[in-house]
C-alpha positions as CSV (number, residue, x, y, z in Angstrom):
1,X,4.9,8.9,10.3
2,X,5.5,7.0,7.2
3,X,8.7,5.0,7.0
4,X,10.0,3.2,4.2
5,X,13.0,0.9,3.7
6,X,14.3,0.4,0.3
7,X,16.4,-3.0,-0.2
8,X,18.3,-3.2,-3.7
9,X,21.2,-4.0,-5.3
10,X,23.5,-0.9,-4.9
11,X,23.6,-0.9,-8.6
12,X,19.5,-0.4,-9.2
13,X,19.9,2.5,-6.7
14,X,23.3,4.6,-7.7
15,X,22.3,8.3,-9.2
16,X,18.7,7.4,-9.1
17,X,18.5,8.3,-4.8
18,X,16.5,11.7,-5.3
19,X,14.0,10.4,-7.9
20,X,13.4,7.4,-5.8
21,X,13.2,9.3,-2.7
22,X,10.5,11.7,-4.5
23,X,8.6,9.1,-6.1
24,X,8.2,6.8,-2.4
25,X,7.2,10.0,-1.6
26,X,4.9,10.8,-3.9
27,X,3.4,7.7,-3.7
28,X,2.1,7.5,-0.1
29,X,1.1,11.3,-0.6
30,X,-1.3,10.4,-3.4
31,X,-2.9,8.0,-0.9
32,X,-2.7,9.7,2.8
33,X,-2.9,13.3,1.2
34,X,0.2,16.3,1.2
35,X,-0.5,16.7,5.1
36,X,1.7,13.3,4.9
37,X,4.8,14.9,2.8
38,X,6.6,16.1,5.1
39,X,6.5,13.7,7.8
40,X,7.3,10.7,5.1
41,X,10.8,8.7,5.9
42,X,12.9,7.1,2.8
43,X,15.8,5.0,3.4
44,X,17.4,3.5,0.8
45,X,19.8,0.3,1.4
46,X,22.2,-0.9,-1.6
47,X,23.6,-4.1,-1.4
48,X,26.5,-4.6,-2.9
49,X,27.3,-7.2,-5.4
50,X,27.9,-10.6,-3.7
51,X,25.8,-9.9,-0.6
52,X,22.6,-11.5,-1.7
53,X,22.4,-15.2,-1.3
54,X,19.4,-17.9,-2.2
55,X,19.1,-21.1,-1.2
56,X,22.6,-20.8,0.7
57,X,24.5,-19.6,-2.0
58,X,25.6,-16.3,-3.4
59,X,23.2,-15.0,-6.4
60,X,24.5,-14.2,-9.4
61,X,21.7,-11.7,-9.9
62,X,21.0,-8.7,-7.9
63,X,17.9,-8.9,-5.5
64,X,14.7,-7.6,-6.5
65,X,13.6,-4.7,-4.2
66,X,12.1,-5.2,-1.1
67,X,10.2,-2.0,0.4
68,X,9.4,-2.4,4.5
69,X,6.5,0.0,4.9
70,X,6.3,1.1,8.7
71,X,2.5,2.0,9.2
72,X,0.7,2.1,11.9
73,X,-1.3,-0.6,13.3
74,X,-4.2,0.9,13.4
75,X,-4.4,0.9,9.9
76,X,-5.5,-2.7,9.7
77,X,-8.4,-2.6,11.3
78,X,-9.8,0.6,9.2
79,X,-12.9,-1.0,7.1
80,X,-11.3,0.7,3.7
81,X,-7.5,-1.5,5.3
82,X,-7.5,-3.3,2.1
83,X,-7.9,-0.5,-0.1
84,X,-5.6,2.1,1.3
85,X,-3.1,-0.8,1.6
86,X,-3.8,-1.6,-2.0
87,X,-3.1,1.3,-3.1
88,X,-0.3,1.7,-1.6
89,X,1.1,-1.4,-2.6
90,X,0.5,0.2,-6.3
91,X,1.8,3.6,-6.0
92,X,5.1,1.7,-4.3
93,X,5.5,-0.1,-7.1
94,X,5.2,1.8,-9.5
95,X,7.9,4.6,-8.1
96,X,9.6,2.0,-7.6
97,X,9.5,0.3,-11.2
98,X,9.2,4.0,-12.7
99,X,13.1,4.7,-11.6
100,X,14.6,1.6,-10.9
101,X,13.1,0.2,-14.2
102,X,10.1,-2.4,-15.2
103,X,12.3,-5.4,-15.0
104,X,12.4,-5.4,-11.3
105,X,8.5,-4.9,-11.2
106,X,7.6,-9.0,-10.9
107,X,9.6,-9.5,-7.9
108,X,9.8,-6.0,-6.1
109,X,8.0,-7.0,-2.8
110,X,6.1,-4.6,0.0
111,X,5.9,-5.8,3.4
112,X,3.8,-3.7,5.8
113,X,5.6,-3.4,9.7
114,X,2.7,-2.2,11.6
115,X,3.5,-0.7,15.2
116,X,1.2,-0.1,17.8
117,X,0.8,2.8,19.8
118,X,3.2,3.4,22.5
119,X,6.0,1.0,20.9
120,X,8.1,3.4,19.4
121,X,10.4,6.7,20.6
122,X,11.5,9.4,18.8
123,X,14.1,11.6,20.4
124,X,14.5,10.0,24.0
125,X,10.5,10.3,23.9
126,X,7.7,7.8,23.9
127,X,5.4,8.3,20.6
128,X,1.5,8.1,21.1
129,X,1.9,6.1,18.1
């Protein structure tokens, strides 16, 4: 399943959690297809003020987003990898930039976390993948 960890400054994120949440959502739905909708994990992290550093000091600015997409390996090796990854990398951003606003659009970052089958458990339970 889809899982996606939101980093921002608690202040990019307050009253904007269920437009976020829906527009993640939306977002890997336009690419996967609806079969993906329900099975598609948000969580959103807000980092306070004062808990973002650079360089070893604390920023004066808030962090720009940072969005870990858990996928499946097996997605990398698919001929059409750069594509659907592509366009995921879009529709991230632009949920993203669509709520949070445009300013954060330049350094809003997506990593992708593949895991391979047989690495992960759900409920005490080994997942195929």
């Amino acid at each position: 399943m889809p899982h996606l960890i939101v980093y921002a400054a608690e202040d990019d994120l307050a009253g904007r959690e269920a437009d976020l949440i829906g527009g993640l959502t939306d977002a890997v739905v336009a690419v996967y297809g609806d079969w993906a909708r329900d099975i598609t994990e948000v969580l959103l992290i807000g980092l306070p003020a004062g808990r973002w550093g650079v360089g070893g000091r604390v920023s004066t600015t808030g962090p720009a987003p940072r969005v870990v997409f858990g996928i499946r390996d097996s997605v990398f090796a698919r001929p059409d990898a750069a594509d659907v990854l592509g366009r995921l990398v879009t529709g991230v951003t632009e949920a993203v930039a669509g709520v949070v606003g445009e300013r954060v659009r330049s350094g809003l970052a997506v990593e992708f976390a593949g895991t391979r089958e047989g690495r992960t458990g759900v409920g005490g339970v080994l997942s195929a993948g």
